[in-house]
Every structure is written in C-alpha cells, then in structure tokens.
TIZALO-99405 format. One record per atom (N, C-alpha, C, O): atom name; residue in one letter; residue number from 1; z, x, y. Coordinates in steps of 0.1 Angstrom, whole numbers. Layout:
<recs>
CA,a,NUM,Z,X,Y
...
</recs>
This chain:
<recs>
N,x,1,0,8,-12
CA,x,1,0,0,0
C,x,1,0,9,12
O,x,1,9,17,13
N,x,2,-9,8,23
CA,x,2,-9,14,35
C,x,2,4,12,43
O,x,2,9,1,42
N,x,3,8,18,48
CA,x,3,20,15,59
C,x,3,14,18,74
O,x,3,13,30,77
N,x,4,12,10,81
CA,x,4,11,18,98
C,x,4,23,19,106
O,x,4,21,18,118
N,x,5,37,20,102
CA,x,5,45,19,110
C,x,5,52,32,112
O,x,5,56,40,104
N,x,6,53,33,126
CA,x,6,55,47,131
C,x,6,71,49,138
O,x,6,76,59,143
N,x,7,78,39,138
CA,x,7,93,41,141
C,x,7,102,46,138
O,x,7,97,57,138
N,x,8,113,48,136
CA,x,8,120,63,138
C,x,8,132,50,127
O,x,8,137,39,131
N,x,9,134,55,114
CA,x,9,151,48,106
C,x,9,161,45,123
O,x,9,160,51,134
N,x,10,167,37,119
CA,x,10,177,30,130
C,x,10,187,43,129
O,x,10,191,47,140
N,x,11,193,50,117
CA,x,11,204,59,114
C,x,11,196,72,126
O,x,11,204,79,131
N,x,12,185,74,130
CA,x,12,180,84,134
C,x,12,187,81,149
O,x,12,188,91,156
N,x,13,191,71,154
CA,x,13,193,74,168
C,x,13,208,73,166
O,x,13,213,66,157
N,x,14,218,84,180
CA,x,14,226,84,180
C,x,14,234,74,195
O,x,14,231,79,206
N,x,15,241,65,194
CA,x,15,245,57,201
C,x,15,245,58,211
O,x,15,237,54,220
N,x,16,259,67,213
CA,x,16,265,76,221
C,x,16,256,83,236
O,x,16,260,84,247
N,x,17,243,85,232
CA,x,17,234,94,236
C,x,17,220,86,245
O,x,17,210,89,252
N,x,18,225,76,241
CA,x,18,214,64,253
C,x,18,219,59,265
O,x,18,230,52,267
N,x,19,208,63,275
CA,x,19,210,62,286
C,x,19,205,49,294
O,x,19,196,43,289
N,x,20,211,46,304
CA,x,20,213,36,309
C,x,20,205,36,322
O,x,20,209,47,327
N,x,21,195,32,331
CA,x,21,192,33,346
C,x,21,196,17,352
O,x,21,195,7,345
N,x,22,199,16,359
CA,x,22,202,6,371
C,x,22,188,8,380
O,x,22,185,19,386
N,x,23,181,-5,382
CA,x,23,173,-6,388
C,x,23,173,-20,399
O,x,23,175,-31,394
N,x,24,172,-18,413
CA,x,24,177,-27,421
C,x,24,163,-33,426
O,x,24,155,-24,429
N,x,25,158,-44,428
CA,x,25,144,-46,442
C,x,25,149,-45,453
O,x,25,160,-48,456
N,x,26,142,-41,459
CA,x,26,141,-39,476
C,x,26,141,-51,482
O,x,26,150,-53,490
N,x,27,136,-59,479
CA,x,27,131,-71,484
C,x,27,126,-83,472
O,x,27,115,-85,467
N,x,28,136,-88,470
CA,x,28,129,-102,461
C,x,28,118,-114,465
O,x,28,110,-121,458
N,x,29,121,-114,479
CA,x,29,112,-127,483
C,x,29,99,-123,481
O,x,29,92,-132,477
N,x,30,89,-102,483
CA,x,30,82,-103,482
C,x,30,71,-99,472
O,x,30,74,-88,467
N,x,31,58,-106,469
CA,x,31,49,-112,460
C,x,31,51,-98,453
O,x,31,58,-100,443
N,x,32,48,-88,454
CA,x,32,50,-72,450
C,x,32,65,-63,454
O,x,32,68,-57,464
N,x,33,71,-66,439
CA,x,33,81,-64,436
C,x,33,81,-45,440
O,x,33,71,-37,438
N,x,34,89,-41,445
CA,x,34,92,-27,442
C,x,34,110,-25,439
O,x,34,119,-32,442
N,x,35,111,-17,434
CA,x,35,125,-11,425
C,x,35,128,3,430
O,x,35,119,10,434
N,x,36,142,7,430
CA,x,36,151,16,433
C,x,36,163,18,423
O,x,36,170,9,419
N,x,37,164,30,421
CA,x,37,177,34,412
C,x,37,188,26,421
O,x,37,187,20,432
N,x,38,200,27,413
CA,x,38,212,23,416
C,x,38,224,27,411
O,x,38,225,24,399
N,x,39,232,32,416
CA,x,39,246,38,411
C,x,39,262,26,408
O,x,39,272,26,401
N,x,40,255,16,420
CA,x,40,263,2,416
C,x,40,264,-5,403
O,x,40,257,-8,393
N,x,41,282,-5,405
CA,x,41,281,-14,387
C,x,41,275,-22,384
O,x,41,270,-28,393
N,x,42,270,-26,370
CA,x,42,257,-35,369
C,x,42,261,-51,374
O,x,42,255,-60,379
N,x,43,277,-50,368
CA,x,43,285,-63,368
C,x,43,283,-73,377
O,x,43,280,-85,376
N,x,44,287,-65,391
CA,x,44,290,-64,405
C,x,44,280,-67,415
O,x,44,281,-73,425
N,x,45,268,-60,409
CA,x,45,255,-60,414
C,x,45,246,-68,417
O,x,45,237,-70,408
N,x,46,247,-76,429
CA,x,46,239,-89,434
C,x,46,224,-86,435
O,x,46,215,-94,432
N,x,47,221,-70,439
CA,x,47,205,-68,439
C,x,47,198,-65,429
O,x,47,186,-63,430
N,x,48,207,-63,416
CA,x,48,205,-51,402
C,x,48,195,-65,401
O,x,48,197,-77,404
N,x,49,180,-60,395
CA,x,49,169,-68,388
C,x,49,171,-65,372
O,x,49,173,-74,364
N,x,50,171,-51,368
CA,x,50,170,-43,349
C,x,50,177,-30,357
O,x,50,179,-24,367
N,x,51,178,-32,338
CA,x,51,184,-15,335
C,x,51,170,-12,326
O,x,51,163,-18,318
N,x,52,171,3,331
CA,x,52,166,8,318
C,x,52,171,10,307
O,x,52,183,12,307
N,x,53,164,11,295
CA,x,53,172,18,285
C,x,53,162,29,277
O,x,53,150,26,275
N,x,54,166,43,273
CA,x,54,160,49,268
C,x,54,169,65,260
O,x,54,180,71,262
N,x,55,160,67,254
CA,x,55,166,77,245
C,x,55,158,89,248
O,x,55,146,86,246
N,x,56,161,102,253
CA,x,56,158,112,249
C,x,56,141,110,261
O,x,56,130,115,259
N,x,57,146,101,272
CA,x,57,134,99,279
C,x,57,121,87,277
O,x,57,112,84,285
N,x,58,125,83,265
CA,x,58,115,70,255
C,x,58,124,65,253
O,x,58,136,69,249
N,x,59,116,52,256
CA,x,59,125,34,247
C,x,59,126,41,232
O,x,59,123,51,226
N,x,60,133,30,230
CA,x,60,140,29,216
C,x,60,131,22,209
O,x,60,130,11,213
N,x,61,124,26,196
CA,x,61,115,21,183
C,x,61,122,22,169
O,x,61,126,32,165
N,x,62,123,15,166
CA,x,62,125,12,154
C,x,62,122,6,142
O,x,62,120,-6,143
N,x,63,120,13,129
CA,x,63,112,7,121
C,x,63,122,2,106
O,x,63,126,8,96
N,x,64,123,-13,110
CA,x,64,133,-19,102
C,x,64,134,-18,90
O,x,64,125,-11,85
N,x,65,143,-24,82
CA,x,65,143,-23,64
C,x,65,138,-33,66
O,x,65,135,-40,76
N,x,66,135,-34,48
CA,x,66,122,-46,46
C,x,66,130,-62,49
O,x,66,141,-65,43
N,x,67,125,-68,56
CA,x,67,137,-80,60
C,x,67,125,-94,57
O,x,67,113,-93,55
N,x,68,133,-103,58
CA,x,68,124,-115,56
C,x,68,120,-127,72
O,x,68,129,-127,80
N,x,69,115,-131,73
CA,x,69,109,-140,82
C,x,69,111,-152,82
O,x,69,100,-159,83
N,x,70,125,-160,80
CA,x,70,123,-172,71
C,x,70,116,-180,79
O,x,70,110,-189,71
N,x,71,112,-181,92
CA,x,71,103,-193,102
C,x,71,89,-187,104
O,x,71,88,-175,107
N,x,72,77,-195,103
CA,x,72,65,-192,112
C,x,72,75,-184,124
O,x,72,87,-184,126
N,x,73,62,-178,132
CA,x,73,66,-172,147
C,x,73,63,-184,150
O,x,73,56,-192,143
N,x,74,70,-185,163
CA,x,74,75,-198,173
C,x,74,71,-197,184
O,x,74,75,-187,190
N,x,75,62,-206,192
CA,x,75,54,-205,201
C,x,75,65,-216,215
O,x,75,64,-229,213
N,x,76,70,-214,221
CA,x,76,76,-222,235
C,x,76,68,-216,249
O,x,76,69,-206,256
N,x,77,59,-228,249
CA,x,77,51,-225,268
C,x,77,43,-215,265
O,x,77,33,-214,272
N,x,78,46,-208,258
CA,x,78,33,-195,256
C,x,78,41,-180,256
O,x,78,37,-169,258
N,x,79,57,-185,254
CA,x,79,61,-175,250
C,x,79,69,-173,232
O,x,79,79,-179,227
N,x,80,62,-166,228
CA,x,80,64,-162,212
C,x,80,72,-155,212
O,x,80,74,-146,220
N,x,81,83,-159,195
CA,x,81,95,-154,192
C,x,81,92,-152,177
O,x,81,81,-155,172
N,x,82,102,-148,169
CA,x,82,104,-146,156
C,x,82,118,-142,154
O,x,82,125,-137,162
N,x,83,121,-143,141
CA,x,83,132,-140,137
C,x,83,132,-131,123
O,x,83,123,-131,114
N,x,84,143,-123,124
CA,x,84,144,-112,109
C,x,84,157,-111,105
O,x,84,165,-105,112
N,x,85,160,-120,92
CA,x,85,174,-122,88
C,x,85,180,-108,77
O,x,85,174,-103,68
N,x,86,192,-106,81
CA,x,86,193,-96,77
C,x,86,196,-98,60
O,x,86,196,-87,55
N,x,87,196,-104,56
CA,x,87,192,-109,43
C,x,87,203,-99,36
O,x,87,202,-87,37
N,x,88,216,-107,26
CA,x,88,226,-100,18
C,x,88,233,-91,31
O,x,88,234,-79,27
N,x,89,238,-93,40
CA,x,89,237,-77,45
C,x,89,251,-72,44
O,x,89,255,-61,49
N,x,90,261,-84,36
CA,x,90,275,-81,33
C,x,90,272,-66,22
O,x,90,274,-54,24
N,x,91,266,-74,8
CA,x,91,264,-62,1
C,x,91,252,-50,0
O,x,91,251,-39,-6
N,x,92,244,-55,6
CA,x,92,232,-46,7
C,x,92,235,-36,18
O,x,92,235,-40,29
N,x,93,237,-24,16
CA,x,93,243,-13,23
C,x,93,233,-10,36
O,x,93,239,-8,47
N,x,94,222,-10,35
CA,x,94,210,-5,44
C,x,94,212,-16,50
O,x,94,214,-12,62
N,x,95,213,-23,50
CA,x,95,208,-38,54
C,x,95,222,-39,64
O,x,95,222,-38,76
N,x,96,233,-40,56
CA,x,96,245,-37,67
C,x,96,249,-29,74
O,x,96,257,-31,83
N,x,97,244,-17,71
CA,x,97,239,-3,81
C,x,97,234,-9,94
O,x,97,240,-6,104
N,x,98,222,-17,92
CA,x,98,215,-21,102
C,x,98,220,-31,112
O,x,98,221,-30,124
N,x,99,224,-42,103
CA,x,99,232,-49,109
C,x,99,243,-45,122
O,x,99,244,-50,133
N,x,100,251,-33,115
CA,x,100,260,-28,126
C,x,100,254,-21,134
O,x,100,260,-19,145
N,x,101,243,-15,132
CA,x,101,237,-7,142
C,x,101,236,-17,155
O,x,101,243,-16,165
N,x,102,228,-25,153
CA,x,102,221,-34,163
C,x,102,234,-41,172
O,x,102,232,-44,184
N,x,103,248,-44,164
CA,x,103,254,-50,172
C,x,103,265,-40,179
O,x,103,272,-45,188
N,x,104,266,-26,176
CA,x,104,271,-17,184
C,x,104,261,-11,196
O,x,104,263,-3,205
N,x,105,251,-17,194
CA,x,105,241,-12,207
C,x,105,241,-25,215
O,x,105,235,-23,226
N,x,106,245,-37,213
CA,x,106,249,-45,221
C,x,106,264,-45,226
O,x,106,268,-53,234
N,x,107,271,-37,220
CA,x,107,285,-35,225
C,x,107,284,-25,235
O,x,107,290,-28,245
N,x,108,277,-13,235
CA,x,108,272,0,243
C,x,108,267,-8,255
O,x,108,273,-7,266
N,x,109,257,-16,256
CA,x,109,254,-22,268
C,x,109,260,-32,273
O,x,109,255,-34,284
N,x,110,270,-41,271
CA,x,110,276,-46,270
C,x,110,289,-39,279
O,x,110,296,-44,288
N,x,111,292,-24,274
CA,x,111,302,-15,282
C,x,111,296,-8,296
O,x,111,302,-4,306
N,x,112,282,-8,293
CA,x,112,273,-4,305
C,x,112,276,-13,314
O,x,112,283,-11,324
N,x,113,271,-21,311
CA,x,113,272,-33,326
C,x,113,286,-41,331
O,x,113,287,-49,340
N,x,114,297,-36,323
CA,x,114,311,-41,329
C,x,114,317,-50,327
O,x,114,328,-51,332
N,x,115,309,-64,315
CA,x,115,313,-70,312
C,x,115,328,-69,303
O,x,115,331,-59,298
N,x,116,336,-81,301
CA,x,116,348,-79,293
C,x,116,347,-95,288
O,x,116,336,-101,288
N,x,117,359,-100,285
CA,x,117,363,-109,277
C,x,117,359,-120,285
O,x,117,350,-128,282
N,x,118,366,-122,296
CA,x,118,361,-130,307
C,x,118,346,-135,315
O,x,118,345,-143,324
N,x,119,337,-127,310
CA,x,119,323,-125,315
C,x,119,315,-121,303
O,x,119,303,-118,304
N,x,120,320,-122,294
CA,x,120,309,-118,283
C,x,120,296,-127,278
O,x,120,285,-125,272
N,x,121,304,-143,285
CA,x,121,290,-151,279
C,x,121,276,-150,284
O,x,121,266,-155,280
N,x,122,281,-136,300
CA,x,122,266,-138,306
C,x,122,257,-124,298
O,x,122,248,-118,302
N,x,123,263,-123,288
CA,x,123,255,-112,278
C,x,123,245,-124,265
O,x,123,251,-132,258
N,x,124,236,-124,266
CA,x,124,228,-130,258
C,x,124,224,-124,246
O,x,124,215,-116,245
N,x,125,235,-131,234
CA,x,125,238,-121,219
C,x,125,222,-123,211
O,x,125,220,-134,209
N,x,126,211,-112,206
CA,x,126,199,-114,200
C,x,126,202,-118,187
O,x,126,193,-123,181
N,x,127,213,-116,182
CA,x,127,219,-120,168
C,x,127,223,-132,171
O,x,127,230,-135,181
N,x,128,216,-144,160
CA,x,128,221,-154,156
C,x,128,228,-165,143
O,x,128,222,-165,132
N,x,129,236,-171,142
CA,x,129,237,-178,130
C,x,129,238,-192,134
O,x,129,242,-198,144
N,x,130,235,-196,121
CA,x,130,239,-219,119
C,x,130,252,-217,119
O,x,130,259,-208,114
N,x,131,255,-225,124
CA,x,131,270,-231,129
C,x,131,281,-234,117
O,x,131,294,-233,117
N,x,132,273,-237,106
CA,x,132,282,-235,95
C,x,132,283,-218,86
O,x,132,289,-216,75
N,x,133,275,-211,94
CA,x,133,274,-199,84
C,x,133,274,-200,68
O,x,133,281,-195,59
N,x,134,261,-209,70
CA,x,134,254,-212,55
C,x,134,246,-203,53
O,x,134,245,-201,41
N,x,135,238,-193,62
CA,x,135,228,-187,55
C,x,135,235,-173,65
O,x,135,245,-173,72
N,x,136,225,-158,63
CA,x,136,229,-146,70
C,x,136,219,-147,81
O,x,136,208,-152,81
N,x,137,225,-141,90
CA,x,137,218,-141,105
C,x,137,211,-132,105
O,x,137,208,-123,98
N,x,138,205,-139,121
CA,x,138,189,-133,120
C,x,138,188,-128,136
O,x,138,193,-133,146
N,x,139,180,-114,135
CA,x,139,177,-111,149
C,x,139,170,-119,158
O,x,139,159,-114,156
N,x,140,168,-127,167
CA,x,140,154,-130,175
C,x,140,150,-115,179
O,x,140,155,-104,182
N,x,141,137,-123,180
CA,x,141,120,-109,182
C,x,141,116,-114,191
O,x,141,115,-126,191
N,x,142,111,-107,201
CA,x,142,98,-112,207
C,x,142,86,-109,208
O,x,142,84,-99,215
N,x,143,78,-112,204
CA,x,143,64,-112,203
C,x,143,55,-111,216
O,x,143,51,-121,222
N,x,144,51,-99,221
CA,x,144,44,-96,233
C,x,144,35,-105,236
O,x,144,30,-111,226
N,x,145,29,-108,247
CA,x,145,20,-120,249
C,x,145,17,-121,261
O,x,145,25,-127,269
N,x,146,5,-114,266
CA,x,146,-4,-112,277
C,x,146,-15,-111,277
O,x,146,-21,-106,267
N,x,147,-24,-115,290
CA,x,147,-31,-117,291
C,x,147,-46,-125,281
O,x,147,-58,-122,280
N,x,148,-37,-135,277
CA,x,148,-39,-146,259
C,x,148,-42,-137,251
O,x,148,-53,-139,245
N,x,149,-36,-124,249
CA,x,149,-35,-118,234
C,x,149,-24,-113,232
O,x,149,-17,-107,240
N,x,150,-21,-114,219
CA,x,150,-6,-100,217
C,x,150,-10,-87,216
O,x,150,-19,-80,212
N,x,151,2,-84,220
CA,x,151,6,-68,224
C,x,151,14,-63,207
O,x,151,23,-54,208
N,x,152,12,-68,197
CA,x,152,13,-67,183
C,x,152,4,-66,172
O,x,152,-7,-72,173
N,x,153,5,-60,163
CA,x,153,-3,-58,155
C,x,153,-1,-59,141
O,x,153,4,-49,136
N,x,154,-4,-71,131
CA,x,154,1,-72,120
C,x,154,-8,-68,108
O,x,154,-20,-70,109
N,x,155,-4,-64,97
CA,x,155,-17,-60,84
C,x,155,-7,-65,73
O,x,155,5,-66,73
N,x,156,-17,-67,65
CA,x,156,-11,-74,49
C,x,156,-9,-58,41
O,x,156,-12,-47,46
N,x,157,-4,-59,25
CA,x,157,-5,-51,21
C,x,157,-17,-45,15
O,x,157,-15,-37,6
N,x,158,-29,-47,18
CA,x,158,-46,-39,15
C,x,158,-42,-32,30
O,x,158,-48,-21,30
N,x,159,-37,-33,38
CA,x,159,-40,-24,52
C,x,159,-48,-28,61
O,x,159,-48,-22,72
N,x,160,-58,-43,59
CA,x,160,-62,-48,67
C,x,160,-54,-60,81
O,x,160,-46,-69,80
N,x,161,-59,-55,90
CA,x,161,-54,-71,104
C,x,161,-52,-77,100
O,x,161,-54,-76,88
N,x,162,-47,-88,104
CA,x,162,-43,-104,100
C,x,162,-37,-106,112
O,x,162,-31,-100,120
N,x,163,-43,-120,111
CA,x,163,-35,-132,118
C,x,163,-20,-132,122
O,x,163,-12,-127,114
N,x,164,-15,-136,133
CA,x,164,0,-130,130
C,x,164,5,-149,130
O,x,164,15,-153,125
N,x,165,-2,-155,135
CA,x,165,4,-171,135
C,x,165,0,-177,123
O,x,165,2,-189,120
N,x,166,-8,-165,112
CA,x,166,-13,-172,99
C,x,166,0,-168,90
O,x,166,0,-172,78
N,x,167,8,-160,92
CA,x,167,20,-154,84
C,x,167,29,-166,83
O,x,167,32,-175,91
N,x,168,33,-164,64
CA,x,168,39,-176,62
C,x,168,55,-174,66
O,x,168,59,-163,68
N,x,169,63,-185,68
CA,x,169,74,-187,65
C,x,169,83,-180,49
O,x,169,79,-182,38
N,x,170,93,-174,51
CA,x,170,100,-160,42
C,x,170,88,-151,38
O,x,170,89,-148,26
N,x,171,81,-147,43
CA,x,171,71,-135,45
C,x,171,83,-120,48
O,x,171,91,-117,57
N,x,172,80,-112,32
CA,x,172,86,-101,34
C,x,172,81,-89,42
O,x,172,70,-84,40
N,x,173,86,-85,48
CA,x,173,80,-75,63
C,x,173,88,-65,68
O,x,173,100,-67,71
N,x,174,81,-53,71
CA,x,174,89,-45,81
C,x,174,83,-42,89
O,x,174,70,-42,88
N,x,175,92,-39,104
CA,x,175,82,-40,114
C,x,175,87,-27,121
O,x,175,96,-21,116
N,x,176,81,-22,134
CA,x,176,84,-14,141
C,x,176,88,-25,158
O,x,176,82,-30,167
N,x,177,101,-23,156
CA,x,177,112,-31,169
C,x,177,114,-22,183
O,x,177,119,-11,183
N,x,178,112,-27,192
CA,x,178,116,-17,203
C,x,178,123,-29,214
O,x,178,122,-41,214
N,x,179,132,-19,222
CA,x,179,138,-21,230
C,x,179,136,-14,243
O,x,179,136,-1,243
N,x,180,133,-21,255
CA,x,180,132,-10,262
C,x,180,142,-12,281
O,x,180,148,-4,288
N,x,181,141,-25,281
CA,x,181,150,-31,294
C,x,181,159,-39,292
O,x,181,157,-47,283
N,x,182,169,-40,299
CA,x,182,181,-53,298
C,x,182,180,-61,313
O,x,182,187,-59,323
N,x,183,171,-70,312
CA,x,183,171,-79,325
C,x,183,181,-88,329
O,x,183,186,-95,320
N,x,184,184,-89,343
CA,x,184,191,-100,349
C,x,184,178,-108,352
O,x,184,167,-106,358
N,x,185,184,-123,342
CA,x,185,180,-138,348
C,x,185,188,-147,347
O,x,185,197,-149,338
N,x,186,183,-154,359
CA,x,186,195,-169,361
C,x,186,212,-164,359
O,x,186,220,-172,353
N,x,187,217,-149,364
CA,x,187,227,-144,363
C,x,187,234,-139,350
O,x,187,244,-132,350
N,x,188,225,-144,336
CA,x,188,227,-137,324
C,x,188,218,-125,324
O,x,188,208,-122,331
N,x,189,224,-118,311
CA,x,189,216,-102,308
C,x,189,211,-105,302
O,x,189,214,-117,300
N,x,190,200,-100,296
CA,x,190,190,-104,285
C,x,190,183,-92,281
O,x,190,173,-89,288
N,x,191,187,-82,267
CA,x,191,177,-74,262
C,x,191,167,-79,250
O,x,191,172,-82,239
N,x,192,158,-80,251
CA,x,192,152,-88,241
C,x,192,144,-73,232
O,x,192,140,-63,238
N,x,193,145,-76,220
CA,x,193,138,-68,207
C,x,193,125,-75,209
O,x,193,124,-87,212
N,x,194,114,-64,207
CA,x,194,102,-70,208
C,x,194,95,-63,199
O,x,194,100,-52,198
N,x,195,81,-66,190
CA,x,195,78,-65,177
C,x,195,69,-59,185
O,x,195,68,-61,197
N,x,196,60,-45,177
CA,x,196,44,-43,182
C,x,196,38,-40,171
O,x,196,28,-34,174
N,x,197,42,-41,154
CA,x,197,39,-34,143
C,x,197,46,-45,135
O,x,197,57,-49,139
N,x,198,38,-52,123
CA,x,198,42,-61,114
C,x,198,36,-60,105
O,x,198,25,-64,104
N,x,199,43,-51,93
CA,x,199,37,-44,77
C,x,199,43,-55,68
O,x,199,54,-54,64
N,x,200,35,-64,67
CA,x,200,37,-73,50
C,x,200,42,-66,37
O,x,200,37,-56,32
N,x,201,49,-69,35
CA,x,201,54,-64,19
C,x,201,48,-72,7
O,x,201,51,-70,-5
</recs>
C-alpha cells in the first residue's frame, strides 16, 4: 500500500518547546487587516486577533495512528469538519499516547493565554464525547475549504485520489493533522486541527 503521509509521530514533538506569538490588528474596522506582535497577556487582551503557534519555526504536523471516521465529513454553510475517534484508547497504548498528547497541548495553550478555572469555558475543547460516554471521543478536524476546492488530499489504499465526500462513514484512516493558529472569536479561543493528507487503510 502507498503511504503519502509526511508528518512527524506526535511522540516526536516535545511540548515544553512550542512557542507561542501574540498577534494584535492595528485596526479592525479596516477592509485590509494588518497584525503586530504583542507582549500583552492573551487573556487581557482586547486587541489580541491569533496567536501563533509553531515548533522549531513551523506549525505543528502530525501524522496520526490509524483512527477511524465514524461520520461522513460534515459540510455546515461551506464549512467542512470531520471527526477521528480515538478508538480503545483506555487500552490501546498508541492510541492513548495520542490521546494525552493532544490534550496536554490544549492544556499548554490553555496556560499560554491565562486562562484558569473561572475562564476556561472561553477555551473551545477539539475533543469531544456523547453525553452519556457511550462511545470513545473523537477529535474534530477541519477540512480546508477555499476558493470551492479543498486544501486536502485524500488516496485509497492502490495510491490513487479520491473523492474525500465519497469516504464512507468508519473509514479506517491516517491522516497528516496540523495546527497552526489559536484565534480569538466572539471572545472564545479557538485552535482548530486541520486535515491536508487522508491515507485510507
């Protein structure tokens, strides 16, 4: 089976060692946004627009364990999502490796921006579960989506393209995930995982 996925194991990055930028607009009202560093807490920060986030000078890529898909991708207004449940991830060691990865890098940014116990709901958690914790939780993805094409690229296992809205529902997959900004909107943070590599298993 071909593999195109070029991401770096999650265990490869060290937490500790990712840096943060604060990025403020100059001016919001006008049509052409421009941005400035900022040394202001993110918390505090009425002009803060994003932070950056980046390792070693580059966003963060990541090329997941093989996880499943339990939903078609999900189209709202024309913006596309997916989800990757971490499937077993109490006893499957990789899998709960991963698991804690991802929510210690929401705790790291989380300490970036100043939030605490009292302000945490304006942190927007990418990990989700059903309310009864019937099944194991799943990351939301986002699916790039510009200028009416994606910014993703999915292949079956022969190595050929494919459709990515033709992928079924629990479709086994690994993808290459990146992270690259934590935006302020509507006064919540919001780092969203976004897909650009989707290898069928």
């Amino acid at each position: 089976m071909s593999n195109s996925l070029r991401g770096k194991n999650f265990d490869w990055y060290d937490i500790s060692k990712i840096k943060y930028t604060n990025f403020n607009c100059k001016n919001p009202n006008c049509k052409k946004k421009e941005y400035y560093k900022s040394d202001e807490h993110a918390v505090n920060n009425d002009r803060l627009s994003y932070i950056n986030v980046n390792y070693s000078g580059k966003y963060i890529v990541i090329k997941t364990p093989p996880m499943t898909m339990p939903f078609k991708i999900n189209n709202r207004s024309g913006s596309f999502t997916m989800n990757l449940q971490f499937t077993n991830y109490i006893e499957d060691e990789e899998m709960n490796n991963f698991y804690n990865f991802i929510k210690n890098l929401q705790i790291s940014q989380v300490q970036h921006i100043g939030l605490d116990e009292t302000t945490i709901d304006r942190y927007c958690d990418q990990i989700w579960r059903d309310k009864e914790k019937k099944y194991d939780p799943n990351l939301s993805v986002k699916v790039p989506f510009r200028y009416n094409k994606f910014e993703c690229e999915a292949y079956n296992q022969d190595g050929d393209l494919i459709n990515l809205l033709n992928i079924n529902p629990f479709s086994k997959m690994q993808c290459d995930i990146y992270v690259d900004q934590i935006w302020l909107f509507n006064d919540s943070f919001i780092c969203k995982w976004k897909v650009n590599k989707i290898q069928l298993l």
